[in-house]
C-alpha positions as CSV (number, residue, x, y, z in Angstrom):
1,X,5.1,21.6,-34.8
2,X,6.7,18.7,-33.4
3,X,6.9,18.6,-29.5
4,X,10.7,18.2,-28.5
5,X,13.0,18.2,-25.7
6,X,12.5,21.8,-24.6
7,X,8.9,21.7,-25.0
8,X,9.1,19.0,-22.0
9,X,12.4,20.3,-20.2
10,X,10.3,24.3,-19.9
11,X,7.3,22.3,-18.4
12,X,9.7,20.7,-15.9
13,X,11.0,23.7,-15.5
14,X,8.2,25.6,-14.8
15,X,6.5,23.1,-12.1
16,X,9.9,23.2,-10.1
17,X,9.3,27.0,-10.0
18,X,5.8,26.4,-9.0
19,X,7.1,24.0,-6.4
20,X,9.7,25.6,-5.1
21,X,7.9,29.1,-4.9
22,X,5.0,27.1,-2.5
23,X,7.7,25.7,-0.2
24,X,9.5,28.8,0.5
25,X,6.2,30.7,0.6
26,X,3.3,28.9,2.2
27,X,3.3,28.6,6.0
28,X,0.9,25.6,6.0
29,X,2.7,22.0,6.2
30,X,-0.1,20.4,4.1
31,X,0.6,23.3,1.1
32,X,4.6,22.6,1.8
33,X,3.9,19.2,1.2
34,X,2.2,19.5,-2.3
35,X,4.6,21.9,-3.2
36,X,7.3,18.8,-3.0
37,X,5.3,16.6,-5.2
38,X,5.5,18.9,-7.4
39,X,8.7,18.9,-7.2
40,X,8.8,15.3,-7.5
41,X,6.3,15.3,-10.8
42,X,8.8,18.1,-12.5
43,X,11.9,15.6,-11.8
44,X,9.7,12.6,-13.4
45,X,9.0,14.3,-16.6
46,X,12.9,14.8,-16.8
47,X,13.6,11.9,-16.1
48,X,11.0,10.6,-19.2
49,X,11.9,13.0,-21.5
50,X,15.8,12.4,-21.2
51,X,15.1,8.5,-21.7
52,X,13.2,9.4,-24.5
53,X,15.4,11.8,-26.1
54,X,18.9,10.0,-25.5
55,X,18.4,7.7,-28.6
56,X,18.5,4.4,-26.2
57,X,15.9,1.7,-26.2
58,X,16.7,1.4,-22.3
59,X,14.0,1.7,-19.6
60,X,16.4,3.5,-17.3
61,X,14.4,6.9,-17.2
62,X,11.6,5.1,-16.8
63,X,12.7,3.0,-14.1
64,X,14.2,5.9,-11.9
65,X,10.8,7.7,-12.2
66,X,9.3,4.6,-10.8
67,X,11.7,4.9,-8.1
68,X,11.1,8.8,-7.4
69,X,7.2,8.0,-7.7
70,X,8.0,5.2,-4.6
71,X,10.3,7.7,-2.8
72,X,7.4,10.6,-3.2
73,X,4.5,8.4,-1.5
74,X,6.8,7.1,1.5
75,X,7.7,10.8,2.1
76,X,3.5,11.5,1.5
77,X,3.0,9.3,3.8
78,X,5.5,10.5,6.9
79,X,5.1,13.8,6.1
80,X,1.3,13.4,6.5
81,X,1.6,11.6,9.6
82,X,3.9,14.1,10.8
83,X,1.6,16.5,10.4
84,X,-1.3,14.8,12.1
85,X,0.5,14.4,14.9
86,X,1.7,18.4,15.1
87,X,-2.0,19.0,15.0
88,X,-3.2,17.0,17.7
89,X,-1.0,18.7,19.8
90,X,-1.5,21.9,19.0
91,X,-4.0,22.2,16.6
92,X,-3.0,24.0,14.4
93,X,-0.5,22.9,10.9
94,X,1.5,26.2,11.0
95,X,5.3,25.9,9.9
96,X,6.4,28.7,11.0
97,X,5.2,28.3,14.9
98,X,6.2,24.5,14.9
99,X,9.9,24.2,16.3
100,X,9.7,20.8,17.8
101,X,12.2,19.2,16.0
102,X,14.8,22.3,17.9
103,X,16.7,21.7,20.7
């Protein structure tokens, strides 16, 4: 059994499910924030799998995962430091009781 398209496409598919159930689920910022890399990692292995399937010897799908790898560790690291500073003022990394970015 050769390992196709859908094979990689249902993976994707089911990490962004993962993803997307721990962001609208989990009430910790530091679970949120996995949540999106996951998210992230499910848009990479599209991205790979398209530019491997599409019949073209470019690097483009490679390229834009490079680009959504860079993109996921600048928002790793301000989220993180986000949170770090939401915890040393109230020590505690709860979503849902965080409003400080309302007016």
């Amino acid at each position: 059994m050769d390992i196709g398209l859908y094979h990689y496409l249902s993976l994707a598919a089911f990490l962004f499910a993962i993803g997307l159930y721990g962001i609208l689920t989990r009430r910790n910022a530091i679970a949120i924030l996995m949540s999106l890399e996951l998210m992230f990692n499910a848009v990479n292995i599209n991205l790979v799998a398209f530019n491997r399937f599409s019949g073209s010897d470019g690097l483009s799908g490679q390229i834009f995962a490079l680009f959504v790898i860079a993109i996921a560790a600048a928002e790793a690291t301000v989220g993180l430091a986000i949170v770090i500073l939401i915890y040393r003022n109230w020590r505690s990394i709860d979503a849902d009781r965080v409003n400080l970015l309302k007016w």
